[in-house]
Every structure is written in structure tokens, then in C-alpha cells.
C-alpha positions as CSV (number, residue, x, y, z in Angstrom):
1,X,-2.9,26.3,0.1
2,X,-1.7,24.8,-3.5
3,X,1.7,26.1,-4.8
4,X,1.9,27.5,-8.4
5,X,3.7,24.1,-9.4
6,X,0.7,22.4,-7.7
7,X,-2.1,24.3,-9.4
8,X,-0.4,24.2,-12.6
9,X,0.0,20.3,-12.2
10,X,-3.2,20.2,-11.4
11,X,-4.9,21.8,-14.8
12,X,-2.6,19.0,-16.6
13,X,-4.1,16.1,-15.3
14,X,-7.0,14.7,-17.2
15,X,-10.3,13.7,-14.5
16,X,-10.2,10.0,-14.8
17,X,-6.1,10.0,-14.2
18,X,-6.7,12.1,-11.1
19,X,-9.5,9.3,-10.1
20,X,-7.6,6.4,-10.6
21,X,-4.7,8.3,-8.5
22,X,-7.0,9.1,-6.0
23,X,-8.9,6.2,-5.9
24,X,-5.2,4.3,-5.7
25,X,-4.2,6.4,-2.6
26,X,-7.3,5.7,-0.8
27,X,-6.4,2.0,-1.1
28,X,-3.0,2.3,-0.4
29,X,-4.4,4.3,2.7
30,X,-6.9,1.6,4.1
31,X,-4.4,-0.8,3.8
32,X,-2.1,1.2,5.7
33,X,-4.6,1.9,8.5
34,X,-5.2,-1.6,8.7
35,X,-1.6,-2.2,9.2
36,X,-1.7,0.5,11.6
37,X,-4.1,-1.0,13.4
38,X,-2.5,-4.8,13.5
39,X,1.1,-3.0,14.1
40,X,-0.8,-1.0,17.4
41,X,-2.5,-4.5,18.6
42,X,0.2,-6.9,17.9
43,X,3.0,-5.0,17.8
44,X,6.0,-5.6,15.1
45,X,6.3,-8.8,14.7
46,X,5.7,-12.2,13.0
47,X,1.7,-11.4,13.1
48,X,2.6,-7.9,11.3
49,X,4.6,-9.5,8.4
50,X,2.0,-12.1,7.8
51,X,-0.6,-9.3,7.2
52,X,2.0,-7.4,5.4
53,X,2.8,-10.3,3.1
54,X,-1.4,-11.0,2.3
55,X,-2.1,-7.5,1.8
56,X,1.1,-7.3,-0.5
57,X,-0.9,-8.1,-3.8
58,X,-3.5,-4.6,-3.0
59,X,-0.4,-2.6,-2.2
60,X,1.5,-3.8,-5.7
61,X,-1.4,-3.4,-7.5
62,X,-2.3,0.6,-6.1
63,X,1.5,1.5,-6.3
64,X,1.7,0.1,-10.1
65,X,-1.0,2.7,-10.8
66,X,1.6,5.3,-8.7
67,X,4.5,4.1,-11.1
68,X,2.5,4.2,-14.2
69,X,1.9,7.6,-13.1
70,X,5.5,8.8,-12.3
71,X,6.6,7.4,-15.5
72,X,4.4,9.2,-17.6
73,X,4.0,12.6,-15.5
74,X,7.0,14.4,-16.6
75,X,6.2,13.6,-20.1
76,X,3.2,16.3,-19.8
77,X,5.1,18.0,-18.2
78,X,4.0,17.3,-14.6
79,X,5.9,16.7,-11.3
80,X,4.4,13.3,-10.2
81,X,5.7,14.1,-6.9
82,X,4.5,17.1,-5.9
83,X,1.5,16.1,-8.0
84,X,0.5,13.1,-5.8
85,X,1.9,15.1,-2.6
86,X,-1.4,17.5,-3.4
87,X,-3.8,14.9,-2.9
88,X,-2.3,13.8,0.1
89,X,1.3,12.0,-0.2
90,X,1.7,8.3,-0.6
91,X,1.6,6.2,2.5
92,X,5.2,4.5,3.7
93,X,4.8,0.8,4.3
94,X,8.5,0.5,5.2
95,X,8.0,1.2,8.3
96,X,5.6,-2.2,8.9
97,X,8.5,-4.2,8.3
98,X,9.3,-7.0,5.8
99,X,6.7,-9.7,5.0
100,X,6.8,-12.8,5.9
101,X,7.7,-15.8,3.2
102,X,5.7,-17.4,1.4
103,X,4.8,-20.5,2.6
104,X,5.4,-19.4,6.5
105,X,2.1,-19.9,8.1
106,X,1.2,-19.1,11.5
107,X,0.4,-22.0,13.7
108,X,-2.6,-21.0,16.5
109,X,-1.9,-23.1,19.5
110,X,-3.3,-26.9,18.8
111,X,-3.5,-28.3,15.7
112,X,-6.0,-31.3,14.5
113,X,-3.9,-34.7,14.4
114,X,-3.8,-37.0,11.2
115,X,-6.1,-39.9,11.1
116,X,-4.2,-42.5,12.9
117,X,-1.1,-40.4,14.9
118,X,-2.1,-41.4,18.5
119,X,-2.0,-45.7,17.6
């Protein structure tokens, strides 16, 4: 059931804005059950932020969409908020933790030896 705000917000948004949102969210979202996912079989830690940090360039790039979008809303005179709560609420990737540096790698048990370390 859509509020009168919702519904009214809703008339205001042009189709291909309401697209890209949507189609925005739904990234957001897989990434997010992916994480989920990683978090569930290797719990919160250094294997979690390492995802976090490579899946960090998707995440910018849906939520810049989700900025552009809060930025202009009010302008035409629409609550982003409630707005993007309609189609479903944006997902919280706080809760996965930071991620990790760049430059921190994982290491998987042995490693090849340079040509020339054993003489």
C-alpha cells in the first residue's frame, strides 16, 4: 500500500529516472546478497573486507546514481527518500564492515618461490 506522498512522488518521476533507480537498486542488491552470502560462509573478517573492497567500484558507481537522485529530487519536488523507500529501500553495506586496503592481498597457504631461492 503506497502513501499519498508515495503515489504523488511517484507521478513526478519521468520512466527512464525510475529505471536507472531501479535498475541501480537491483545492483546495489546483488552485491549485497553476495556479501551476504561471503559474510554467512566466512564470517566477518579479512576474507569479507577483501570482497568488500573489489566490489567497492559497483557499489560507488550504483550509489552515485542514488546521490544524483537525492540531489535533484527535491528540486521537483520529490522526497528521494521516501521515493527510493517505494521501490524497495537501499541496501546498508555498513554492516559488512570496512574494506580492506589497497594493496592488502590475501596469501592462500604456499606460494611459488622465485627462480633461484632454495641455492
Amino acid at each position: 500500500m503506497t502513501t499519498t506522498i508515495e503515489a504523488k512522488s511517484a507521478g513526478l518521476v519521468p520512466a527512464d529516472v525510475k529505471w536507472n533507480l531501479e535498475f541501480a537498486l537491483s545492483r546495489l542488491r546483488e552485491e549485497e546478497a553476495a556479501l551476504t552470502n561471503i559474510q554467512r560462509a566466512r564470517g566477518t573478517g579479512f576474507i569479507l573486507s577483501l570482497e568488500l573492497r573489489d566490489r567497492s567500484p559497483m557499489i560507488e558507481k550504483s550509489t552515485k546514481v542514488l546521490d544524483e537522485f537525492r540531489e535533484l529530487a527535491p528540486r521537483n519536488g520529490v522526497c528521494p527518500e521516501s521515493y527510493l523507500e517505494s521501490l524497495g529501500g537501499v541496501p546498508d553495506f555498513g554492516r559488512f564492515g570496512k574494506p580492506a586496503a589497497i594493496g592488502v592481498q590475501a596469501t592462500g597457504g604456499l606460494q611459488p618461490r622465485p627462480v633461484g631461492a632454495d641455492q
